[in-house]
C-alpha positions in Angstrom: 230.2 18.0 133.6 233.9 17.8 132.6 233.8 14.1 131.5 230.7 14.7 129.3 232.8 17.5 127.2 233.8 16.8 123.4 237.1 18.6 122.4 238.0 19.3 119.3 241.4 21.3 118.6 242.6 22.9 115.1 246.4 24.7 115.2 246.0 28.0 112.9 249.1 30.6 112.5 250.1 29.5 115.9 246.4 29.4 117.6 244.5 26.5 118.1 240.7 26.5 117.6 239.4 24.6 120.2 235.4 23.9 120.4 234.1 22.6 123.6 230.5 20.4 122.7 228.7 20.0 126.4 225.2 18.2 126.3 222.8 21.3 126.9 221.6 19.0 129.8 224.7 18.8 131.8 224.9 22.4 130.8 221.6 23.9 131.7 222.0 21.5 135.2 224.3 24.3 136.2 223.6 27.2 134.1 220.6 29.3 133.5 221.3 31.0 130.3 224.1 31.4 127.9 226.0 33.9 127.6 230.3 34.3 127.1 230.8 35.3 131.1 229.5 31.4 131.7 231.2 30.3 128.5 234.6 31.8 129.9 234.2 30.1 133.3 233.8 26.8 131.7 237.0 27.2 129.4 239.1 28.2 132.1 237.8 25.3 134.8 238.2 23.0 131.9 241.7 24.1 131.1 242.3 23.7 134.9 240.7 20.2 134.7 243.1 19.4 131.8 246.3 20.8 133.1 246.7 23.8 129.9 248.6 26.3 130.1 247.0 27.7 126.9 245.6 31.5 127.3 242.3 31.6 125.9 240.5 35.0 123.8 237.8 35.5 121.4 235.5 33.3 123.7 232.3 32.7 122.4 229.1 30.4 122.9 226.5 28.5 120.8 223.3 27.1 121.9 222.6 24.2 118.8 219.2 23.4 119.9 219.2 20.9 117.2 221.8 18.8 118.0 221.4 19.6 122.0 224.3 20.7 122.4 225.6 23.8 124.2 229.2 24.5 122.0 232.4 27.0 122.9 234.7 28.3 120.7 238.2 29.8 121.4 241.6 30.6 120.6 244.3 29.3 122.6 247.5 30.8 122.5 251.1 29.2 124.2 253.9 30.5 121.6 256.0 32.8 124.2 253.7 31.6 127.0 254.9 31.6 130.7 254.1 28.5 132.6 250.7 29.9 133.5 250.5 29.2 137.0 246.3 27.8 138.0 244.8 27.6 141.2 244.8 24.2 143.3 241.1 23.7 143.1 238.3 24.8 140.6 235.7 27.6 141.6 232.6 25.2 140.9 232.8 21.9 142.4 230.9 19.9 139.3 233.7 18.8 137.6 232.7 14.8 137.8 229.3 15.1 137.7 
């Protein structure tokens, strides 16, 4: 599901925006619904799968039925960040599908 993500990043006052588009059928292959506990999972695997130290907040999640798209929205912050330190291995094995 990783590779099928769209990305799109916007700095603001020292956030970026950043919008994750996943088809809704790579989405809904994995999830049932949505709702922002699924929404946060995905943002932190794919930070993970990207190497980003960003922290994310105000996580929220779209369904666009018309453009079959499942969308995330977020703020990433890394002014006065830490190296945030992330696990070795994802907790959902459907990065590559």
């Amino acid at each position: 599901m990783m590779n099928s993500i769209l990305e799109t990043r916007a700095r603001k006052e020292g956030l970026y925006n950043i919008t994750l588009e996943i088809p809704e059928g790579n989405y809904f292959d994995i999830y049932d619904g949505v709702d922002e506990k699924d929404a946060e999972d995905i943002l932190k695997q794919y930070m993970v799968y990207r190497g980003d130290d960003g922290r994310p907040s105000d996580i929220s999640v779209e369904h666009k039925k018309n453009n079959h798209t499942v969308n995330i929205y977020a703020n990433l912050h890394y002014e006065g960040n830490d190296h945030t330190d992330q696990p070795l291995t994802p907790s959902i094995t459907y990065l590559n599908d």
